[in-house]
C-alpha positions in Angstrom: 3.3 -12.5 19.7 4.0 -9.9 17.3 0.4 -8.6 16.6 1.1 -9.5 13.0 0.0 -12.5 11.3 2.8 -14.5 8.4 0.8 -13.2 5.7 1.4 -9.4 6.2 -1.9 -8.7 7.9 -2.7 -7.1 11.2 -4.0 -10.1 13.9 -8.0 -8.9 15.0 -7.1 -8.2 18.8 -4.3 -6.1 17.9 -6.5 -4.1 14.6 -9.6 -3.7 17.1 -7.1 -2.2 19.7 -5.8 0.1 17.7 -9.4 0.7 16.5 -10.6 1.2 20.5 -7.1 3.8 21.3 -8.1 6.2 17.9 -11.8 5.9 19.0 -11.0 7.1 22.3 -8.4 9.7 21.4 -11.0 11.4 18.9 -13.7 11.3 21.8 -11.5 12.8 24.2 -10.1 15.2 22.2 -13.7 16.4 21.3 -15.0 16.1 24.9 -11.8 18.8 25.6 -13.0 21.0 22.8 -16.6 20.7 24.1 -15.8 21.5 27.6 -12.8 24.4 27.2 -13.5 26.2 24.1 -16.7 28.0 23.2 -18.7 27.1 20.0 -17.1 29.0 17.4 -14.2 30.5 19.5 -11.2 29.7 17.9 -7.9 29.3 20.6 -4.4 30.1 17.9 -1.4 27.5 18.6 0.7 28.6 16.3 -1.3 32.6 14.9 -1.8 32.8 11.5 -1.3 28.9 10.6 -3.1 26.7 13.5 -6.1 27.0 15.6 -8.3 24.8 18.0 -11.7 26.1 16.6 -15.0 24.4 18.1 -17.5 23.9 15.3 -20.2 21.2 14.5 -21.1 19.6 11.0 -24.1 17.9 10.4 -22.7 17.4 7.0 -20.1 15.3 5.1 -16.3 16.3 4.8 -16.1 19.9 4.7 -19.7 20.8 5.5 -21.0 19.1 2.5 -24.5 18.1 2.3 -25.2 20.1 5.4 -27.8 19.1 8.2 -28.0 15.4 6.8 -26.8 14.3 10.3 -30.0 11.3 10.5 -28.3 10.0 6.7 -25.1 10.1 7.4 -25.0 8.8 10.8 -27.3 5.6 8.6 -24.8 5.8 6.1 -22.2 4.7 8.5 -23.6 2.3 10.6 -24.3 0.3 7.3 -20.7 1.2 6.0 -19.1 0.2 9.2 -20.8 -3.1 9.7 -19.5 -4.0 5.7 -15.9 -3.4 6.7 -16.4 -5.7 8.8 -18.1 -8.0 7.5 -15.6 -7.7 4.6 -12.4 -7.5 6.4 -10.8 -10.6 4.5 -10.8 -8.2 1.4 -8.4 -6.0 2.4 -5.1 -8.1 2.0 -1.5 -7.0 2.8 -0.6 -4.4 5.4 -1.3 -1.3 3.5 -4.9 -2.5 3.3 -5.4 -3.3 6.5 -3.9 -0.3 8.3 -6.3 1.5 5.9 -9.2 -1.0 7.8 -8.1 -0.3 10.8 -8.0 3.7 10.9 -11.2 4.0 8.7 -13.2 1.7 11.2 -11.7 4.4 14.3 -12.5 7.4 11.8 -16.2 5.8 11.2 -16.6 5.0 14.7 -15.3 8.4 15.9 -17.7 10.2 13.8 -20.8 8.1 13.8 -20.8 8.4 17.6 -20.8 12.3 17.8 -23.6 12.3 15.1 -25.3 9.6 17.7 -24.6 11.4 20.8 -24.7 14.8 19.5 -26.8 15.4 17.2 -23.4 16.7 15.0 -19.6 16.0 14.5 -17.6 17.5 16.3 -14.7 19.8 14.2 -11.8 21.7 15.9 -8.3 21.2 13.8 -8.4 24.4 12.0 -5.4 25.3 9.8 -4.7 28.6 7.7 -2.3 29.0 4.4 -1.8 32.3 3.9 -5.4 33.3 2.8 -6.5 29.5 2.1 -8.4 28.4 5.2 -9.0 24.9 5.3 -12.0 23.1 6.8 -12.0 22.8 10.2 -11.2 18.6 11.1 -11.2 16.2 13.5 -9.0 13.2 14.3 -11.7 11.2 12.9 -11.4 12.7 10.0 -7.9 12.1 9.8 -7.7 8.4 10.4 -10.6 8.2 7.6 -8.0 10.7 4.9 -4.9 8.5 6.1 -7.2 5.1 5.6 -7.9 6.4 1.7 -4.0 7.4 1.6 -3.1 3.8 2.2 -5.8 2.0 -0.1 -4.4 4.7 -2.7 -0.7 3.3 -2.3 -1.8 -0.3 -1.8 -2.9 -0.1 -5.6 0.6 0.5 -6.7 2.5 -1.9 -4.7 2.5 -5.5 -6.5 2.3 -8.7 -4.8 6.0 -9.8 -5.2 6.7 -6.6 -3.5 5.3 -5.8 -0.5 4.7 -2.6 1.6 7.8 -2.4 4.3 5.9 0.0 7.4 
C-alpha cells in the first residue's frame, strides 16, 4: 500500500506516523540540548551564521506573550484536539501535509510546556547583524504546516499539487 489514499490525501496510519517520527525527533533533539549544552550557552556550527543555543520560552513564537506557559499549553490542547476532530477539512495533499506537521509541531511543543514548565528553543541563526529567534523543530513543522496551507490556496482543483 502506498500510504496515500485515490483522492490525494495522506491514509491515517501513515499521517499519525509521520506525526509520531517529528514528535520524537523534536523531543530528542531537545532532550540533547537539555543534557549537553548549558542554558544560555550557545555551541557555533557554522561562527557567525549558526548556533545550538539552549533557551526556554514560556511565550508564543519569538517570545511573544512571555510567561503565558499555563495559556498556551490550554490553547493547544484545545487547538490540537480540533485538527483532529476536523481532519476531513483539510482536502488534497498540500492540506494535509500541512495537518500532519502542525499536529507534530503542536504536539512537540505542548509537551515541553507540559513537562517543562517551558519550550524548549536551540536553532539559533545570525544574518549579518539580524539575529533571529532562537527555534525549535517544532517550530518548524508548525512554519512549514502554514507554508503549505498558504500554497494550497493557490492551487485549483483541476490542478493538483505534484510533491
Amino acid at each position: 500500500m502506498s500510504g496515500k489514499s485515490p483522492h490525494g490525501t495522506i491514509s491515517l496510519p501513515v499521517a499519525w506516523g509521520v506525526i509520531f517520527v517529528l514528535f520524537l525527533a523534536d523531543q530528542a533533539s531537545k532532550w540533547a540540548v537539555v543534557h549537553h549544552i548549558g542554558f544560555q550557552e550557545a555551541v557555533a556550527v557554522i561562527p557567525g551564521f549558526f548556533s545550538l543555543t539552549h533557551v526556554y520560552n514560556t511565550g508564543a513564537a519569538f517570545s511573544m506573550m512571555h510567561d503565558s506557559n499555563r495559556f498556551f499549553a490550554i490553547l493547544s490542547l484545545a487547538v490540537f484536539v480540533l485538527l483532529i476532530v476536523l481532519r476531513r477539512r483539510f482536502p488534497g495533499l498540500l492540506m494535509q501535509c500541512g495537518w500532519v506537521l502542525i499536529l507534530s509541531g503542536i504536539l512537540g511543543n505542548v509537551t515541553d510546556r507540559l513537562t517543562r514548565g517551558h519550550v524548549v528553543d536551540f536553532l539559533d541563526f545570525q544574518f549579518g547583524t539580524y539575529h533571529w529567534p532562537a527555534f525549535n523543530v517544532a517550530d518548524s513543522c508548525i512554519c512549514i504546516a502554514a507554508v503549505l496551507f498558504l500554497l494550497s490556496g493557490f492551487i485549483t482543483p483541476d490542478k493538483p499539487a505534484k510533491i
